[in-house]
C-alpha positions as CSV (number, residue, x, y, z in Angstrom):
1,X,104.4,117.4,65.9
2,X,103.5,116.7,69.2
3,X,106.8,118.2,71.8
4,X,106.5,116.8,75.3
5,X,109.1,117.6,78.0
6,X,109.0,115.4,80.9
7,X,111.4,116.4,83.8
8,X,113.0,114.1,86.3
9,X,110.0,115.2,88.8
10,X,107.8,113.6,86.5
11,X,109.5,110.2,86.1
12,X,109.7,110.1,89.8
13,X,106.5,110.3,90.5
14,X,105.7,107.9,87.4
15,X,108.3,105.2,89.3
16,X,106.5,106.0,92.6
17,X,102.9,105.5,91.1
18,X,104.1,102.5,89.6
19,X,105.9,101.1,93.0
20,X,102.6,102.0,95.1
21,X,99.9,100.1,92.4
22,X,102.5,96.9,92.3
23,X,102.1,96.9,96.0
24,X,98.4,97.3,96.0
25,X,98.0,95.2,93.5
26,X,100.1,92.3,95.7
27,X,98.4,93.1,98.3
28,X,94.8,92.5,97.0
29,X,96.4,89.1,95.5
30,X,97.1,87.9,98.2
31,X,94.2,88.7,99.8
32,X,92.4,86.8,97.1
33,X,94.2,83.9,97.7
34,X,93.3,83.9,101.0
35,X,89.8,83.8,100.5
36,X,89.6,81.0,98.2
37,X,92.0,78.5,99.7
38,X,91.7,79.3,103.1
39,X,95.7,80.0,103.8
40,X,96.9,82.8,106.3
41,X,98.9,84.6,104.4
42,X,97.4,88.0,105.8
43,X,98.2,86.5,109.2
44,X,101.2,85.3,108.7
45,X,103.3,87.7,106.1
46,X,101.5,90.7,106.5
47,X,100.4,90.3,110.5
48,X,96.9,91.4,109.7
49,X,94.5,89.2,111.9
50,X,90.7,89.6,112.0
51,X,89.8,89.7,116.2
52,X,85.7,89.6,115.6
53,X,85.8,86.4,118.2
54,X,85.4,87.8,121.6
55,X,83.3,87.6,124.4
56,X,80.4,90.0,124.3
57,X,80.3,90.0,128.5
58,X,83.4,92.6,127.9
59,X,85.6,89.9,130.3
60,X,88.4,90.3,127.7
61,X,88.2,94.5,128.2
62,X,90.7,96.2,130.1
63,X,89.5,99.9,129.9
64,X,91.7,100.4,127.0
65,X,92.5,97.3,125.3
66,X,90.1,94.1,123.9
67,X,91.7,90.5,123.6
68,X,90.4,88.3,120.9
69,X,91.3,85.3,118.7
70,X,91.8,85.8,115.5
71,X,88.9,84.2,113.3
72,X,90.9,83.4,110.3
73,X,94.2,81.6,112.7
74,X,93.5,81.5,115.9
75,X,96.1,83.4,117.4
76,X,95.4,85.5,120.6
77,X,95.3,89.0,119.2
78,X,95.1,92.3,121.0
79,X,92.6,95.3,119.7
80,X,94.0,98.6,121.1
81,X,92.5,102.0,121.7
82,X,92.5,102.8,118.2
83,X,91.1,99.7,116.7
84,X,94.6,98.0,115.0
85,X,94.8,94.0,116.2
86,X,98.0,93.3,116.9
């Protein structure tokens, strides 16, 4: 016979495994979705906007900060130092 002890530790980090893939996994869903029908639900629900429309002249650059318009909604979107469009 096969005797397996599993401790509270291990269900924990079973439950968090579990909670992080069902995110994930919602995530890449939705990201699907947004592909094939053209919704903004990465835009809207999430906030994640895609800034690749801005002016190559750098008259949107402020020494630290790029402006943009986000490709997939429109809205005017900010790149900061580190790269993250808010």
């Amino acid at each position: 016979m096969c005797n397996i002890n599993v401790t509270i530790i291990d269900m924990i980090a079973l439950v968090l495994l579990s909670i992080l893939l069902s995110v994930a996994l919602f995530g890449i869903i939705l990201l699907i979705i947004d592909k094939i029908r053209g919704t903004h639900y990465s835009c809207d629900f999430f906030g994640w906007h895609n800034g690749n429309d801005y002016r190559e002249d750098g008259s949107t650059f402020d020494g630290c900060s790029c402006l943009a318009k986000c490709s997939k909604c429109g809205k005017e979107v900010m790149q900061d130092s580190q790269g993250n469009w808010f």
